[in-house]
N, C-alpha and C positions, 0 to 999 in steps of 0.2 A: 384517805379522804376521797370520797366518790368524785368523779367528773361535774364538772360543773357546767350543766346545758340549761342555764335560767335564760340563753337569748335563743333556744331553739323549742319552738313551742311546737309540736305535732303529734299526734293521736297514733299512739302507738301500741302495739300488739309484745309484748315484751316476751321471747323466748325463748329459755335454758336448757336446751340438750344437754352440754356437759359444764356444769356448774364452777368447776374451775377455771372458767374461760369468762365466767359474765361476774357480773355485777350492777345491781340495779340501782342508780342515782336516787340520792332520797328524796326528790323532786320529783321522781315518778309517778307518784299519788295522784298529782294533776294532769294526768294524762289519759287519756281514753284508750279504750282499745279500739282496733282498727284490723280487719282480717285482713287487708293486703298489705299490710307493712308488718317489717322485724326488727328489731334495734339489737344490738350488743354492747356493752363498753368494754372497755378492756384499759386494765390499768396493772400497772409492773406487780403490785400485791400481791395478783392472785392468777398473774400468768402461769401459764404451764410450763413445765421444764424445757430446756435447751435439749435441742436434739442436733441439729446441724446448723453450719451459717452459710450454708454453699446456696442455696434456695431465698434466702433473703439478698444474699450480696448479689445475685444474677439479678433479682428485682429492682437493685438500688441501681445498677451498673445501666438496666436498660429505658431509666427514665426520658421523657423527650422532653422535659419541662428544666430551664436550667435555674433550679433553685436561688443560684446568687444573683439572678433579675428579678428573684420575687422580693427580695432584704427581708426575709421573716425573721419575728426577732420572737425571744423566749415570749409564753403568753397566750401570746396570736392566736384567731381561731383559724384556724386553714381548713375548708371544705375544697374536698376532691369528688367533682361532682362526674358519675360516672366513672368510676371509680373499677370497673374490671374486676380482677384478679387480685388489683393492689398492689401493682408495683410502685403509683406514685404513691402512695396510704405508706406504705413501708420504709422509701424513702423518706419522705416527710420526719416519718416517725424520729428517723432517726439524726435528721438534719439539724432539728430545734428541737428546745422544750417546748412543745406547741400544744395546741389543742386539736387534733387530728379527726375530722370527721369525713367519711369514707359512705359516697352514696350512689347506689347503682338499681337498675329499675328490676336486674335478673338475681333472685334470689339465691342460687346457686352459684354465681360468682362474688356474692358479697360473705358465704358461708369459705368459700375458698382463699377470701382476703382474712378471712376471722383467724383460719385453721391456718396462715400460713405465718403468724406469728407464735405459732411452735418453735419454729429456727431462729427468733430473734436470738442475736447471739452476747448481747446486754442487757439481759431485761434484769433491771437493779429495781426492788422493792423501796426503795430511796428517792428513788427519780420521779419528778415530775411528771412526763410525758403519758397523756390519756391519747388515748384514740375510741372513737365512734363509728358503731360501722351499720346503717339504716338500707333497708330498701326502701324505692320512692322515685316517683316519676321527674322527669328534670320540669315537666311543663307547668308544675305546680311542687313548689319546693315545699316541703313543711318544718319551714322553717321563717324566723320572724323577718321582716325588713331589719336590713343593716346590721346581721348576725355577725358576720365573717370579714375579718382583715384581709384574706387573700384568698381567692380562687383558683382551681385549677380545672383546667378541662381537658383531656387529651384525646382526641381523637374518637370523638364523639356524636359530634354535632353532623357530621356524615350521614347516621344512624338516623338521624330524628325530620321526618317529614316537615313539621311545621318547627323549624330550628329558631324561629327570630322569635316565637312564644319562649323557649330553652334561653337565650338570652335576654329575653326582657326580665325572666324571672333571678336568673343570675343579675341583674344590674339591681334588682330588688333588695336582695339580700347580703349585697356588699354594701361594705361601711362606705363612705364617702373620704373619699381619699385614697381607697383601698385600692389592689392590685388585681388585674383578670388575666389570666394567661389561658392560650388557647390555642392549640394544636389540629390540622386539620389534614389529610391527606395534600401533599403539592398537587398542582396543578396538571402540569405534562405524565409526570411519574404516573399519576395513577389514570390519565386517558390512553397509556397504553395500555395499562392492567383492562380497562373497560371494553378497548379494540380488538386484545389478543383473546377476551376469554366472559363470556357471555354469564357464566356460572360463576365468576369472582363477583360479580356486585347483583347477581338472583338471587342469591341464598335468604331464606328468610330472615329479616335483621340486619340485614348488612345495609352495604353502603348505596345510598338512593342519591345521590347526590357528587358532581366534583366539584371543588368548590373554587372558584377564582378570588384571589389572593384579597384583591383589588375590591369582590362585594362584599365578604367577610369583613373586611376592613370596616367598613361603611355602615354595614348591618350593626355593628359593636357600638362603633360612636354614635350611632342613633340614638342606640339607648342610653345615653348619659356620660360616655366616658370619652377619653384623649388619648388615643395614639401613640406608642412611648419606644417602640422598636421592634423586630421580628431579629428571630434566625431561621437556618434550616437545620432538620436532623437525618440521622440514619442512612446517611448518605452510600453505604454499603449492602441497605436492604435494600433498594429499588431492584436493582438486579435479580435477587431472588425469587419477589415477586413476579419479575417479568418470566423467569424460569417456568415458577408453577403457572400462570395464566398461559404459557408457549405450547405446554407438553399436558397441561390439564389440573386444574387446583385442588382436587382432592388424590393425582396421583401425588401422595407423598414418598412412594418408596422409590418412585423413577430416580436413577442413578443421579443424574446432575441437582436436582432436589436435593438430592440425601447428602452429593459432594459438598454444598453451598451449606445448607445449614450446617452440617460439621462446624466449616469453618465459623459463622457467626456464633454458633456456641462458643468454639475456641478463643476466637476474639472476645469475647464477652468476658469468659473465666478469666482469660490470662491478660488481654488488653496489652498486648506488647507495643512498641513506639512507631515500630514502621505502620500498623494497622491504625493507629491514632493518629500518625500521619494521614496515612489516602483516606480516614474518615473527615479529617479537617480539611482537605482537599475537595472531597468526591460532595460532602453535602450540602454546598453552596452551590455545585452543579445540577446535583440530580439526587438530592434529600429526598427519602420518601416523606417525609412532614415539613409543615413549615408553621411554626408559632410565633405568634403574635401577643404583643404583653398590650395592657392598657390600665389606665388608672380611673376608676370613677369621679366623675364632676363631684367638686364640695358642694356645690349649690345645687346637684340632681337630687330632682325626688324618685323613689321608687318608680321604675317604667311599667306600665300598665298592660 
């Protein structure tokens, strides 16, 4: 049975390079086309074969968003808005039987979340689980009001000059009741990255912004919602970071670069106790992110 996106109405440009990968909604009919957006679906029928699960499990393992604050339950629609590569899309995928919609404004990284569901290493022709994966701007979702049970945003909002337009549109398109989580570079962590290295936040696209914990906060509830907890993450990546901004961010092969990432690969594959220790330690100290949950007002209307 195709995905079912009767609450996601937007003028889409529909395009199959490798046909064993897509599937077009028979809903599609009502839709336009549109030359700057792409859509894909992707459903267990007609996924490609299993090649590796070392590439999907390194995606699941380096989520910032901790799923069991989101209580997604089978069903749900979960938009991952900004969406990257797809390591949250992939977790997601795998965490519920969800309805997984995967949206990012760079067409080349939402073709890299499509292709990286080659390595699912379940894909049961049986299962429930759809995933969606669109290009499209966060400042104008195209997508209806009160689409989506739970949001995710991860490290994003950074990127986006006019970011309170990117959340009003997110508070649009959740349900009422629903869940926002939101991830944003910490505070300290990353005004050393800005101090040490001038080229870590020029790059075209990157990060315009730090954000203080405390406006984020503020900016969200504006738009309709309440406040419900934070953590921090990655508490062993600030340091790396501060490496590359020390000695220069695009030297990647400089020794202590090379020494450090080693290790967060290695952590990452193997995840042994003492490294899950000094990450439950180190992240509440000096997490490179810090995410913030909240729930939409029952009585918000769409934020304008």
């Amino acid at each position: 049975m195709p995905v079912s996106l009767s609450l996601i109405q937007t003028r889409t440009l529909w395009l199959v390079p490798l046909p064993t990968f897509s599937t077009i909604p028979q809903n599609a009919t009502n839709w336009a086309a549109r030359q700057d957006s792409a859509c894909w679906t992707i459903s267990n029928g007609n996924a490609p074969p299993v090649r590796s699960s070392i590439f999907i499990a390194r995606l699941c393992k380096m989520q910032t968003i901790d799923f069991n604050k989101l209580a997604l339950k089978d069903g749900e629609f979960v938009l991952d808005l900004g969406c990257g590569e797809g390591r949250h899309v992939h977790a997601l995928y795998h965490h519920k039987v969800c309805n997984v919609v995967g949206l990012d404004l760079a067409f080349d990284d939402v073709k890299k979340t499509r292709d990286g569901f080659v390595h699912c290493p379940d894909l049961d022709p049986a299962s429930e689980r759809r995933c969606t994966l669109a290009v499209g701007n966060a400042l104008s979702l195209p997508f209806a009001d009160n689409a989506f049970d739970k949001i995710v945003c991860s490290e994003v909002l950074e990127h986006i000059p006019n970011y309170r337009q990117a959340i009003a549109e997110i508070s649009r398109v959740l349900k009422p009741g629903g869940t926002f989580a939101v991830s944003v570079p910490r505070y300290w962590p990353e005004w050393i990255c800005w101090a040490l290295s001038d080229d870590y936040h020029n790059e075209p696209g990157g990060h315009v912004r730090i954000f203080r914990t405390s406006r984020l906060k503020k900016d969200v509830e504006d738009a309709g919602t309440t406040f419900r907890e934070r953590h921090w993450a990655h508490g062993l990546h600030s340091p790396y970071w501060w490496i590359r901004c020390a000695v220069g961010v695009k030297r990647t092969d400089q020794f202590l670069v090379k020494l450090y990432h080693r290790f967060l690969v290695w952590d990452l594959v193997k995840r042994p106790w003492l490294t899950r220790a000094l990450e439950a330690i180190a992240s509440p100290l000096m997490g490179k992110s810090v995410v913030l949950y909240f729930n939409k007002d029952k009585e918000a209307s769409p934020a304008q």
